[in-house]
C-alpha positions in Angstrom: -64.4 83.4 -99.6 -67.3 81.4 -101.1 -69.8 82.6 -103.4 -72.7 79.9 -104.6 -75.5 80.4 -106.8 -79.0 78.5 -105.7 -81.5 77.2 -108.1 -85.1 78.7 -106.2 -86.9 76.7 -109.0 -89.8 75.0 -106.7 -90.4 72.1 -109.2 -86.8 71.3 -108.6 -87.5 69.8 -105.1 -90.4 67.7 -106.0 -91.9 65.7 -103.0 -91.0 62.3 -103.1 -94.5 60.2 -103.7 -95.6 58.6 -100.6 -95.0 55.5 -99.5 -97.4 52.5 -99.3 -97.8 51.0 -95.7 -100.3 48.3 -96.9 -97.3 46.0 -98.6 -95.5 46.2 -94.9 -98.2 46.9 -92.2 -101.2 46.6 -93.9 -101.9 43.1 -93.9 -105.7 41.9 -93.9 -106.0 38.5 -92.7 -109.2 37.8 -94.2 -110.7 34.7 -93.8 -111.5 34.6 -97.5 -107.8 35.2 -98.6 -106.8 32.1 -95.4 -108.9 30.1 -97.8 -107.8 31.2 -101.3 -104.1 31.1 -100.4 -103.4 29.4 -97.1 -99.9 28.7 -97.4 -98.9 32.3 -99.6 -101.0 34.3 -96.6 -98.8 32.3 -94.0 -95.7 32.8 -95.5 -96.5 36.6 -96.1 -97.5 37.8 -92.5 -94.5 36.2 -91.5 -92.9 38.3 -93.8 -91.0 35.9 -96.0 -93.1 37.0 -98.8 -94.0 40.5 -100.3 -97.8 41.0 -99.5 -99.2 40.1 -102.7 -102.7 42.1 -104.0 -105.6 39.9 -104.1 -105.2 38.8 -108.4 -101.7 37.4 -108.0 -101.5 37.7 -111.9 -102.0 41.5 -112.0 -99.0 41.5 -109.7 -95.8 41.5 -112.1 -97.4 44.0 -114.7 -97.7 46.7 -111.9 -94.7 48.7 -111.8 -92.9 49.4 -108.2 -93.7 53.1 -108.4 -93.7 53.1 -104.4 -90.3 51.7 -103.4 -87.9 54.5 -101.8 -84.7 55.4 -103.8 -81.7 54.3 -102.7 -78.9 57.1 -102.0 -77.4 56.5 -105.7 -80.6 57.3 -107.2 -81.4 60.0 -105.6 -77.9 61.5 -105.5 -78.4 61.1 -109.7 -82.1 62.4 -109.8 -80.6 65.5 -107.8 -77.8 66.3 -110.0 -79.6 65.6 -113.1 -82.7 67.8 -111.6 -79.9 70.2 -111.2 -78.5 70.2 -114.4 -81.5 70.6 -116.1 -83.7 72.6 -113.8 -81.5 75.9 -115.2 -78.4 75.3 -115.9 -76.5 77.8 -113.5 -73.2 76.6 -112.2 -71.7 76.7 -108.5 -68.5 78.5 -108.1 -66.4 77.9 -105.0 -63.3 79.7 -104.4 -61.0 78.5 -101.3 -57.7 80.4 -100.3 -55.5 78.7 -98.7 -52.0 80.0 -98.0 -52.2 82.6 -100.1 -52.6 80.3 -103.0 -56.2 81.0 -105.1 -58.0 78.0 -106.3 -60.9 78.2 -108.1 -63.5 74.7 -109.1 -66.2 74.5 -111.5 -69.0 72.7 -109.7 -69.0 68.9 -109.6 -68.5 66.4 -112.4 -71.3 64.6 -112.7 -70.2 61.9 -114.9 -67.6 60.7 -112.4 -70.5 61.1 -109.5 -72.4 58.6 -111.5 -70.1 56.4 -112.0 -69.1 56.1 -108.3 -72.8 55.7 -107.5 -73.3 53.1 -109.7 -70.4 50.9 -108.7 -71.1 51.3 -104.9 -74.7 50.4 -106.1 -73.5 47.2 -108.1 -73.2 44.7 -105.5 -76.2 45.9 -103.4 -78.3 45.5 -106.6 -76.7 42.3 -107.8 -78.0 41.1 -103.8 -81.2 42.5 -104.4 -82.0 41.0 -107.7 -80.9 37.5 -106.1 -82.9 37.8 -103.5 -85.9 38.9 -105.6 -85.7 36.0 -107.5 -85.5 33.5 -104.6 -88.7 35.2 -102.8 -90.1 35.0 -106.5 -89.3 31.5 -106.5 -91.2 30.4 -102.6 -94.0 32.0 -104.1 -94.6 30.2 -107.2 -93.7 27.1 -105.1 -96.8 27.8 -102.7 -98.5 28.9 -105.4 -98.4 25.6 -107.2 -98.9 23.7 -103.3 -102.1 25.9 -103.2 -103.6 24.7 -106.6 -102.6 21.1 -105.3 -103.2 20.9 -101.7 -108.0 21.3 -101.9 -107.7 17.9 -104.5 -105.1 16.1 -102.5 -107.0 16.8 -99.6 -110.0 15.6 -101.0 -108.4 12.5 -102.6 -107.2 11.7 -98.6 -110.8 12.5 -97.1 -112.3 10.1 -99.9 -109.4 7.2 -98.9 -110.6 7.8 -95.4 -114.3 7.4 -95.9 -113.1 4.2 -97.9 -111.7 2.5 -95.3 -113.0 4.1 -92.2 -113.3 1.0 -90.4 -109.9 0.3 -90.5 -108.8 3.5 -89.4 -110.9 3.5 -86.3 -109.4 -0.2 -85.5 -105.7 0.6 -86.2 -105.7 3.5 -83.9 -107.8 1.8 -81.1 -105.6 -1.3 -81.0 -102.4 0.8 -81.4 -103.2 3.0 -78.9 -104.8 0.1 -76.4 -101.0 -1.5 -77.2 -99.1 1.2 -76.1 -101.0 1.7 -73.3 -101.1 -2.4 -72.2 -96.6 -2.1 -72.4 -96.8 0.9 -70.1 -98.7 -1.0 -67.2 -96.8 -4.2 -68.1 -93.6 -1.8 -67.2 -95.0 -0.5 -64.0 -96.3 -3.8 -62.4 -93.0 -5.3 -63.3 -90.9 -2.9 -61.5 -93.2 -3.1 -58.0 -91.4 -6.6 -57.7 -92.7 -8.1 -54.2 -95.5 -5.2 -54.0 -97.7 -6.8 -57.3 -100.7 -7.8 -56.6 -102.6 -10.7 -58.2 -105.8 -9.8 -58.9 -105.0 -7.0 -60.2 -102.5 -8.9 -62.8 -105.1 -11.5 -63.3 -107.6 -8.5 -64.6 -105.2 -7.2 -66.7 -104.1 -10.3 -68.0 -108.1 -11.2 -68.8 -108.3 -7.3 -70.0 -105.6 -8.4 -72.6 -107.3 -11.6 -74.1 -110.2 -10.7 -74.4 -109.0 -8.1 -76.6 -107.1 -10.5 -78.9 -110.1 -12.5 -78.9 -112.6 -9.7 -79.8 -110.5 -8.4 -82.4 -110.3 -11.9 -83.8 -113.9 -12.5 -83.8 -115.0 -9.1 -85.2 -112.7 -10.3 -88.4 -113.7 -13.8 -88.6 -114.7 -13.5 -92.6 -111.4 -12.1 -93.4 -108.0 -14.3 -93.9 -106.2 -12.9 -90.4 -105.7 -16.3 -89.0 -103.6 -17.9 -92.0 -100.9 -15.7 -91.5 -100.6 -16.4 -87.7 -100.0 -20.4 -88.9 -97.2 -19.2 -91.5 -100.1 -19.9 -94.6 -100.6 -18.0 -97.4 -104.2 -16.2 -97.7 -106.6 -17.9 -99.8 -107.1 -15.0 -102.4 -104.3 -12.3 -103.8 -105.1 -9.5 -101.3 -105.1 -6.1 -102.2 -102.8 -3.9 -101.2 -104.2 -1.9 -98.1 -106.1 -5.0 -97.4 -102.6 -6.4 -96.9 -101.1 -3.9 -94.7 -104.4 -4.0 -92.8 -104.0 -7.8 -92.4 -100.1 -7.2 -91.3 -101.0 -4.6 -89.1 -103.5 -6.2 -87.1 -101.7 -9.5 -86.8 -98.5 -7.6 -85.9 -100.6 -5.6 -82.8 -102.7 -9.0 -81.8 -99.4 -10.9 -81.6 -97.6 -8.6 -79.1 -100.8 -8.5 -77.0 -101.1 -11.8 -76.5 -97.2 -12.1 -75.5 -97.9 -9.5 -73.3 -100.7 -11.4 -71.7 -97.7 -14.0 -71.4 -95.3 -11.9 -69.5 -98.2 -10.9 -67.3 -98.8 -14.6 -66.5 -94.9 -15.3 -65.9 -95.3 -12.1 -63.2 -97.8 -14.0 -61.6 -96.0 -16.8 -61.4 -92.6 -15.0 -60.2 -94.9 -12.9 -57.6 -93.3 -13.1 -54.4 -91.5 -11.4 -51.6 -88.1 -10.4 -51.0 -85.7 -13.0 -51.5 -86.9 -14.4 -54.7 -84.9 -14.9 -58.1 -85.6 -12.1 -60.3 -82.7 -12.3 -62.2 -84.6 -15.4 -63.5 -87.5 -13.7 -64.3 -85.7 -10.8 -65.9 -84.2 -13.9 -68.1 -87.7 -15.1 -69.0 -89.3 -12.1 -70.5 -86.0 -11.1 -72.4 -86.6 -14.6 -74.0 -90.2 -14.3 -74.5 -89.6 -11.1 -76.1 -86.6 -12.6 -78.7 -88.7 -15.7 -79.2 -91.7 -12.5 -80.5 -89.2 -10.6 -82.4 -89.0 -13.8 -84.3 -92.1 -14.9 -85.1 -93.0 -10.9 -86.0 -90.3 -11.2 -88.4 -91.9 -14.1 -90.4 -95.6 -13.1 -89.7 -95.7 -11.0 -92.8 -94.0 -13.2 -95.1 -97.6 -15.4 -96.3 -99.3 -12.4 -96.4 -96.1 -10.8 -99.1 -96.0 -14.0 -100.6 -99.2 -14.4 -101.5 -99.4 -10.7 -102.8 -96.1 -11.1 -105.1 -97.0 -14.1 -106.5 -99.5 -12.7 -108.5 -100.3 -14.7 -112.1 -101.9 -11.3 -113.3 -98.2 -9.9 -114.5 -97.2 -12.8 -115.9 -95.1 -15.9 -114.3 -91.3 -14.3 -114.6 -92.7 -11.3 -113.1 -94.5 -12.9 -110.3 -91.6 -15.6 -109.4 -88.5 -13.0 -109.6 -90.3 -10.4 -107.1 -91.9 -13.3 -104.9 -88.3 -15.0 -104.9 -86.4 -11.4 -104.3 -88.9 -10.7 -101.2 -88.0 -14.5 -99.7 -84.3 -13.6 -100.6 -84.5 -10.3 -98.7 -87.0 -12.1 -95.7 -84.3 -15.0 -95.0 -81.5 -12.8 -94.7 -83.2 -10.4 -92.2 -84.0 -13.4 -90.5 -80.7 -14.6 -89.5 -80.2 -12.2 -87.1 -82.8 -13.1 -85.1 -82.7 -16.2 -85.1 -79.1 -15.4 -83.6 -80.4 -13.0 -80.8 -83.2 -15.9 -80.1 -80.5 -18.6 -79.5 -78.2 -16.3 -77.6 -81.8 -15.8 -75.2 -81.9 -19.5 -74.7 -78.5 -19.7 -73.7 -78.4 -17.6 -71.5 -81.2 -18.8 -69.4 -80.1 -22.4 -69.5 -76.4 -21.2 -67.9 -77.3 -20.9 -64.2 -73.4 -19.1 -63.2 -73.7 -15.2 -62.9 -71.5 -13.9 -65.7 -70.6 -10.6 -64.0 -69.6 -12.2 -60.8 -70.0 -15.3 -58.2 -71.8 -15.8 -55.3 -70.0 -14.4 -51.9 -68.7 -16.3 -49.1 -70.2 -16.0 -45.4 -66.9 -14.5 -44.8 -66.8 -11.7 -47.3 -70.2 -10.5 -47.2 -69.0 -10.0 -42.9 -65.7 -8.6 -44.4 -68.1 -6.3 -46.7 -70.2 -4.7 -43.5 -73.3 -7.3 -45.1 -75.1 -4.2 -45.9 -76.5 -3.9 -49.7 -75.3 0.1 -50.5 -78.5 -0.3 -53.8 -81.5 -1.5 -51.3 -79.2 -0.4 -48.0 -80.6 -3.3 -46.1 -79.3 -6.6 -45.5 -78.1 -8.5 -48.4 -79.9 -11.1 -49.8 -78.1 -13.9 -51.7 -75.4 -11.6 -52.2 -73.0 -11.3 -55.1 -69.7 -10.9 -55.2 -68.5 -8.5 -58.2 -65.5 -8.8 -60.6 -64.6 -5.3 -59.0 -64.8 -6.9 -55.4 -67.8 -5.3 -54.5 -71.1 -7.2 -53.0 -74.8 -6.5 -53.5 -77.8 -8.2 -53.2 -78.5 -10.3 -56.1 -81.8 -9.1 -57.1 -80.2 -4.8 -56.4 -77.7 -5.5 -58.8 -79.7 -7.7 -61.6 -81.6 -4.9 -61.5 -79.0 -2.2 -61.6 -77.5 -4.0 -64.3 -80.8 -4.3 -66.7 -79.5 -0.3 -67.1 -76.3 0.4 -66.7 -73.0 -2.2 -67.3 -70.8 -1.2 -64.3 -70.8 -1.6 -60.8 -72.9 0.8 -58.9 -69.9 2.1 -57.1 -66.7 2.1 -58.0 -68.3 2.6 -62.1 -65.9 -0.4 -63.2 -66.9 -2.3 -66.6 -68.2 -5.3 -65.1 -71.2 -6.3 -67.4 -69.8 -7.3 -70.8 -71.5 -6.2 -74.0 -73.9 -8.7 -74.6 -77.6 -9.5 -75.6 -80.0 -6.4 -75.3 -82.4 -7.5 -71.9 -86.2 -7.1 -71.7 -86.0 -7.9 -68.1 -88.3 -4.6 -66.9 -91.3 -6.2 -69.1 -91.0 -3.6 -72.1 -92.3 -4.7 -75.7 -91.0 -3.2 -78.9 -93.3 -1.2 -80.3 -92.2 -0.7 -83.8 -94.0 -2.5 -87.1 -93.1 -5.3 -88.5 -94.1 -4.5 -91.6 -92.2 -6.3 -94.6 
């Protein structure tokens, strides 16, 4: 049997007060608020941020009157509401077996007490990650009030020196363009055509040249002749000078290898290992000179009387210190070029006999025609010479059986590339 008394009091079961759908789903992306607080109005309607009303400061004296309870707190707003709403108490008597029990309600203090330790850890996570939302929003907060003058400050540096700007993009982008069609006519072999490597070539001079002329008042040949500037440059004038000779310098060589493609321009049957050899040492023999093409231009700017003669002689001899040391290794890499193309013998192999290139079926299995000055592999294999110089600008094992063959040595430039980072410092 089970008997229960019922509070009827109707201001026990209060409604609960509406929730607010604008801090979830009602987000207004107004241009106004974009412009206010870009970075806050990104982070918020990607939901990393509580939607924030529109005076931020007004937003930590408002109290959270909106947020639903959690079970605990509703759980103790019931049984408080309960226990004050009239005080009746619930009697429930089970039998069992014959045996009579009989319970006074619930005790609410132990209820409590459950509900807050189940709640401790969920609100201990909560406040944590409260303050770490707190946290991103001061942050962008802060990059807001920073981010219109530090815009303005670049858009002013940019007016500045507009000129320069336009001319370090155009000759950038003119350089990585040039190194792309370099790469192309070089792999066509027999198919290049002259006149169209003679108008690139002229395309590629007459670039340097312009460039050269348009800055004829400025100190950009000096460096190219290892001489100081005449005057202590500034310091974006110096990067500007460093930038320009660094671009003009690999044109030029590029206009080089375009005139060593020329010369190599043939049919089948011709040497490319050879030519493969020459622009690998054209390109070492540039590495080098771009390595010391800053150095007048650096030493010049460090040796600067202004900050006094310790000053000026300690930095200017740490940067020569620093220079000569990065120099050694290519000087190394230039040497080890120049060797290579003076040995005429085929370090991965030797030229085949009559007899084993009949042995061998004398069909190439790279070009699958009939070899041409073939070459007889460590791993016993034969190719034509210029298949497997080619093969082996890639790849440091033979094409078939995948046995080491090559040996680690110098990095080749045989397919006409250029490097295309700055040499800077």
């Amino acid at each position: 049997m089970e008997t229960s008394s019922v509070d009827t009091n109707p201001n026990s079961n209060s409604s609960s007060p509406p929730t607010s759908n604008s801090s979830t789903f009602g987000f207004n992306l107004t241009p106004l608020r974009v412009l206010r607080y870009p970075l806050s109005t990104f982070l918020e309607y990607s939901g990393l941020l509580r939607v924030r009303p529109d005076n931020p400061e007004a937003y930590l004296l408002i109290p959270d009157n909106n947020r639903i309870p959690d079970n605990s707190e509703s759980i103790s707003n019931s049984g408080n509401s309960n226990a004050s709403s009239s005080g009746e108490v619930s009697i429930r008597i089970n039998e069992n077996d014959g045996v009579r029990s009989e319970g006074v309600g619930v005790d609410v203090d132990v209820m409590e007490e459950r509900g807050s330790s189940s709640t401790g850890s969920g609100g201990n996570r909560d406040s944590s990650s409260s303050y770490q939302r707190y946290d991103i929003q001061q942050a962008a907060r802060l990059i807001e009030q920073i981010l219109p003058f530090s815009l303005l400050l670049v858009v002013v540096f940019i007016r500045q020196h507009l000129q320069g700007f336009f001319v370090t993009i155009w000759i950038t982008a003119f350089m990585f363009k040039s190194n792309d069609i370099l790469r192309k006519q070089t792999a066509l072999k027999g198919e290049r055509k002259i006149n169209v490597l003679l108008g690139y070539f002229l395309l590629y001079m007459l670039h340097v040249i312009g460039i050269y002329w348009w800055y004829h008042k400025d100190d950009l040949f000096y460096p190219l002749l290892m001489v100081p500037p005449k005057v202590i440059p500034p310091f974006w004038h110096a990067i500007f000078i460093i930038l320009v000779n660094d671009t003009m310098v690999r044109q030029a060589a590029m206009a080089l290898k375009l005139a060593l493609l020329m010369y190599y321009k043939n049919g089948r049957g011709h040497n490319f290992r050879r030519q493969g050899q020459m622009l690998t040492l054209v390109e070492y023999t540039l590495l080098l000179y771009r390595a010391l093409l800053p150095a007048p231009v650096w030493y010049r700017f460090f040796l600067n009387k202004e900050y006094g003669s310790l000053f000026s002689s300690l930095t200017t001899g740490l940067y020569l210190t620093f220079k000569l040391t990065s120099i050694v290794e290519k000087v190394q890499s230039f040497f080890t070029a120049l060797k290579a193309l003076s040995i005429k013998e085929i370090h991965y192999g030797s030229h085949a006999t009559p007899d084993q290139v009949t042995a061998a079926g004398d069909l190439c299995a790279i070009c699958q025609e009939k070899m041409n000055a073939p070459i007889l592999l460590r791993c016993k294999h034969i190719f034509c010479e210029d298949c497997v110089s080619e093969w082996f600008e890639r790849e440091r094992s033979c094409p078939l059986c995948r046995a080491l063959v090559r040996p680690a040595d110098l990095k080749s430039f045989g397919d006409g590339s250029t490097g295309l980072f700055f040499q800077l410092f």
